[in-house]
Every structure is written in C-alpha cells, then in structure tokens.
MITORTOR-71693 format. One line per 3 residues: for each residue x, y, z of C-alpha. Coordinates in steps of 0.02 Angstrom, whole numbers, plus 32768, in hexadecimal, padded with zeros to 4 digits. Example, Ala and Ser with C-alpha at 12.3 -4.5 7.8 and 13.67 -1.06 7.14 Angstrom:
% residues 2
8267,7F1F,8186; 82AC,7FCB,8165
//
This chain:
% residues 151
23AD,EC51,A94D; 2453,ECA9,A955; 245C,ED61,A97A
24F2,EDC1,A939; 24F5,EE29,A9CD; 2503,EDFD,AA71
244C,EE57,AA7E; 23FB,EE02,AB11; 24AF,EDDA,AB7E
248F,EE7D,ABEC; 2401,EE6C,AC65; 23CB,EF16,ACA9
232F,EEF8,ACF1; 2290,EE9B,AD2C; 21E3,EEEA,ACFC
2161,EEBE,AD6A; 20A6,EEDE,AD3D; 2045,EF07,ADD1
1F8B,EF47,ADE7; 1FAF,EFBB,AE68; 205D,F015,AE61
206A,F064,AF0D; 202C,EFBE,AF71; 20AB,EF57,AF17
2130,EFF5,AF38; 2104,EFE2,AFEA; 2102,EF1F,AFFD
21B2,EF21,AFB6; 21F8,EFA2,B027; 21A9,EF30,B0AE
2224,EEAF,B080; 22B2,EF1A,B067; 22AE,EF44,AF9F
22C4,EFF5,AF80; 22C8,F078,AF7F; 224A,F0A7,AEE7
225B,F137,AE5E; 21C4,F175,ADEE; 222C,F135,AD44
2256,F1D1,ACB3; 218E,F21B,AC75; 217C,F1BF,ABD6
214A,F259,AB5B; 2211,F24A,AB23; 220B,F1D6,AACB
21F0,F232,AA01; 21F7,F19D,A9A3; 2172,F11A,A9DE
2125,F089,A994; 20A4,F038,AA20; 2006,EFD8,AA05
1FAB,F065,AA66; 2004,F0F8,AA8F; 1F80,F13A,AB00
1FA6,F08A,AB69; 205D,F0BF,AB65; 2069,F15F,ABAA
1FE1,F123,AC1F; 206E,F0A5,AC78; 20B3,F0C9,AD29
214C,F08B,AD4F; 21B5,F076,ADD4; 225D,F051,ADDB
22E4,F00E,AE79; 2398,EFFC,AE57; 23E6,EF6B,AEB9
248C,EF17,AED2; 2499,EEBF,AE2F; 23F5,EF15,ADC4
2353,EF5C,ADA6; 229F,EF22,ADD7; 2236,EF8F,AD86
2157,EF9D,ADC9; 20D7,EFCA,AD35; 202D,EFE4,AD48
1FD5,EFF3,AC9A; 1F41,F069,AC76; 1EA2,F027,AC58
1E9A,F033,ABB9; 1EC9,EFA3,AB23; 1F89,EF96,AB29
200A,EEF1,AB31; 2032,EF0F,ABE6; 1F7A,EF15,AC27
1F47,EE8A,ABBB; 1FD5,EE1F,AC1D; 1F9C,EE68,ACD4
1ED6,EE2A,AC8D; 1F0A,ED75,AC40; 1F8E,ED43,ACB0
1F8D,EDA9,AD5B; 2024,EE15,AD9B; 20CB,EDD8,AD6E
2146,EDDE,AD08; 2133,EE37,AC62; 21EF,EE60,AC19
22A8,EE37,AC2B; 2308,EEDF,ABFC; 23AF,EED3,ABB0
241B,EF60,ABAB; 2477,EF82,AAF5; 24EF,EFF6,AAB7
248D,F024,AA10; 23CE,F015,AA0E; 23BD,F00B,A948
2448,EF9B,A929; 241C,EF10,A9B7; 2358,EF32,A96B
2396,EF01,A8C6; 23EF,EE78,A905; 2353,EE2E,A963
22E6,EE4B,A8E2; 237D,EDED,A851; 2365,ED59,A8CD
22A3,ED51,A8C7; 227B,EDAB,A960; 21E9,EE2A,A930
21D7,EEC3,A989; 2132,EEDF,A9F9; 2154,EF97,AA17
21DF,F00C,AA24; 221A,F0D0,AA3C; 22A8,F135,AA23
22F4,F1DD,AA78; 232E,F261,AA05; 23DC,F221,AA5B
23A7,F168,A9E0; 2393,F131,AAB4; 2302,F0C0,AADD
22B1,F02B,AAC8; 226D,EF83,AA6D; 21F4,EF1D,AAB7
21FB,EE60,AA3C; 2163,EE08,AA2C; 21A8,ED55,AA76
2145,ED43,AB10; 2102,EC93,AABB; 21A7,EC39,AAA6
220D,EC9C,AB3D; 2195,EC85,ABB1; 21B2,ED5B,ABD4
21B9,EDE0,AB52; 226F,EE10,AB36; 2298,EED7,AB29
233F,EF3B,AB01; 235C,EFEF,AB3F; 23E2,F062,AB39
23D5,F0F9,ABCC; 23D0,F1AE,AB84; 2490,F1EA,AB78
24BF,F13E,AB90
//
C-alpha cells in the first residue's frame, strides 16, 4: 500500500488513554513532562461522523507541548465509544499516532484510495480537524490525521 501523499510522514502527537486524567497529569509533572493545557472544547467541530457522539464530546484531553511534539492524556466517558472500549480491553496506553497534514479531505481521500477506512472523523467550518482510520489490527495503534484550526 502506497499513499499518494506523504499522509502519515508528520508526527504531531502521542494520545495516551488514561482512566484518571488529573493523576496521570500529576505523575507526569512528577517526572518533569509538562506543563498541561485543557485541549480546544470539542462542540467545534460542525461536521462529525463518530460511532457515539455522546462518547465524543464526553473525552477530556490534555495536551503538553515538548521539545520535539505532543503527548496528548484522554480519559473517555463511560459510555460505549472506541476510546473506552480500548481503556476496558487493553488497559491505559496508547490509542493513536496523530499526523499533522496540510489538507484534511485530500490526505482522507488519499487514505481511504489506499484501503485505509475511516473509524471516525470531524471537520471545522475552517475544513480543520480530524480522521481517526480504523487500523489498530494491522498497525498495532490506530493512525489519525489533523489539521489545527487556521492552520
């Protein structure tokens, strides 16, 4: 499989799914990771296509910006969505690999031309956003591309 964009070359970020947001906050700090920002609320995003949406805007996340990237924290509602069925099957760790692209659709398009299917995306009025791919069973991760508001 050949992509005809360089979609996943830009690594923005690690997403970690916790249980508890703040004692994972605080254990990092310990060690010298932070410091921690409550990420953008989640209600932006216009155009969204989630397996549960309540589950979505139900996530807390928490991002720190060091030398060379992003680790993002998430803590998922308890309620039926692909990040809380991770933290019940397989523990905390780590649920997505964020690449940064230029254009959202396009690099989509060009995951999905390869065989990559989507597992859930959203878009800004601004075409920002995200796509979570449903490849968690032959990456080992599930693989995501986002492109920041006004970016």
């Amino acid at each position: 499989m050949t992509l005809a964009l360089p979609v996943f070359r830009r690594l923005h970020h690690v997403c970690i799914v916790v249980h508890d947001i703040d004692a994972a906050e605080a254990y990092y700090e310990g060690v010298g990771i932070g410091p921690w920002h409550d990420y953008p609320p989640l209600d932006q995003y216009t155009e969204l296509d989630v397996p549960s949406r309540e589950g979505f805007l139900g996530m807390k996340y928490r991002f720190c910006d060091i030398d060379n990237m992003q680790i993002q924290l998430c803590q998922p509602p308890e309620v039926d969505c692909p990040q809380r069925r991770f933290l019940e099957e397989k523990g905390e760790g780590v649920f997505h690999l964020g690449f940064t692209v230029d254009d959202c659709d396009a690099a989509e398009a060009a995951a999905r031309d390869a065989g990559v299917p989507v597992l859930m995306r959203g878009r800004r009025p601004d075409r920002s956003g995200f796509t979570y791919f449903d490849n968690a069973d032959r990456a080992g991760v599930v693989l995501e591309i986002r492109r920041a508001a006004g970016g």
